[in-house]
N, C-alpha and C positions, 0 to 999 in steps of 0.2 A: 038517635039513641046513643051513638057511638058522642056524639058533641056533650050527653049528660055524666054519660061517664068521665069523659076528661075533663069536664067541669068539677065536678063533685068526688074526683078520684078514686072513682069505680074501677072494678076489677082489680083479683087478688093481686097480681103482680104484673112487673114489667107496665111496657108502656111510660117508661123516664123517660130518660134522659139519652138512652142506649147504649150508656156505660158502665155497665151494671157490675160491681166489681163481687165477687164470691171468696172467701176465707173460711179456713174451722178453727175455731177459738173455746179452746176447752170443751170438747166432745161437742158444741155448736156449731150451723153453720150460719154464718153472716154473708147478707149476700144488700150491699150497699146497693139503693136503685134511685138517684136524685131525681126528682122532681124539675122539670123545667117550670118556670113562674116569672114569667115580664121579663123577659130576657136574662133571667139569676137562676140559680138552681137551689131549692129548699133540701134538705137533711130528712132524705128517707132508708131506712134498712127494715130489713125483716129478719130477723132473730128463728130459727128453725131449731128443734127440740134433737134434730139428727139429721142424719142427709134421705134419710126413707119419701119415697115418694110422696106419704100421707100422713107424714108428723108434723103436728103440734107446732105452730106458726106465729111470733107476735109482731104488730108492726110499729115500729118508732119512726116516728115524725114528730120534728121540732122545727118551730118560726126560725129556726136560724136560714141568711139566705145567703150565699155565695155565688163571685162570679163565673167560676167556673165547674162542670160538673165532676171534675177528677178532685177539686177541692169539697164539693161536697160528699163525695162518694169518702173523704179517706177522714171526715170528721165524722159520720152516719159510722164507719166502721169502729170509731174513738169510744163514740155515745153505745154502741151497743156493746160492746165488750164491757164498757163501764155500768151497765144493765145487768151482763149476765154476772159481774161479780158479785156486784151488788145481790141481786134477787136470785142467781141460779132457776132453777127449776120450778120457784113460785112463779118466775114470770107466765108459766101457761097455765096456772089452776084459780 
């Protein structure tokens, strides 16, 4: 079961790359988590509504893929901050 989730990128979080980098960015938190993918690492963050244990969560993943996962983790944190200017608060509703 554990092989379909890391196929199909189950499970809420973690499970990257293990360099999972965390920032608050305008009352958000960003918590950059790369994706390992054929030896590259894919552009994943998850965009959090506040730091509460059980707030309001979006995840951005883009085809972009990099060689390493501190280069993915600090463009995942570029793309999301340019998310919440953009949409704020619509991004959870």
């Amino acid at each position: 079961m554990s092989f379909l989730k890391n196929l199909f990128g189950g499970g809420s979080q973690g499970g990257g790359s293990g360099s999972v980098r965390r920032e608050t960015y305008k009352d958000y938190v960003i918590e950059a988590d790369p994706m390992p993918e054929g030896g590259q690492f894919r552009l994943r963050a998850y965009i959090l509504q506040s730091d509460a244990p059980d707030a309001p969560r979006e995840t951005v993943i883009r085809a972009d893929l990099f060689t390493s996962a501190d280069q993915a983790a600090e463009f995942a944190v570029m793309k999301a901050r340019q998310g919440i200017d953009e949409q704020g608060n619509s991004l959870f509703g």
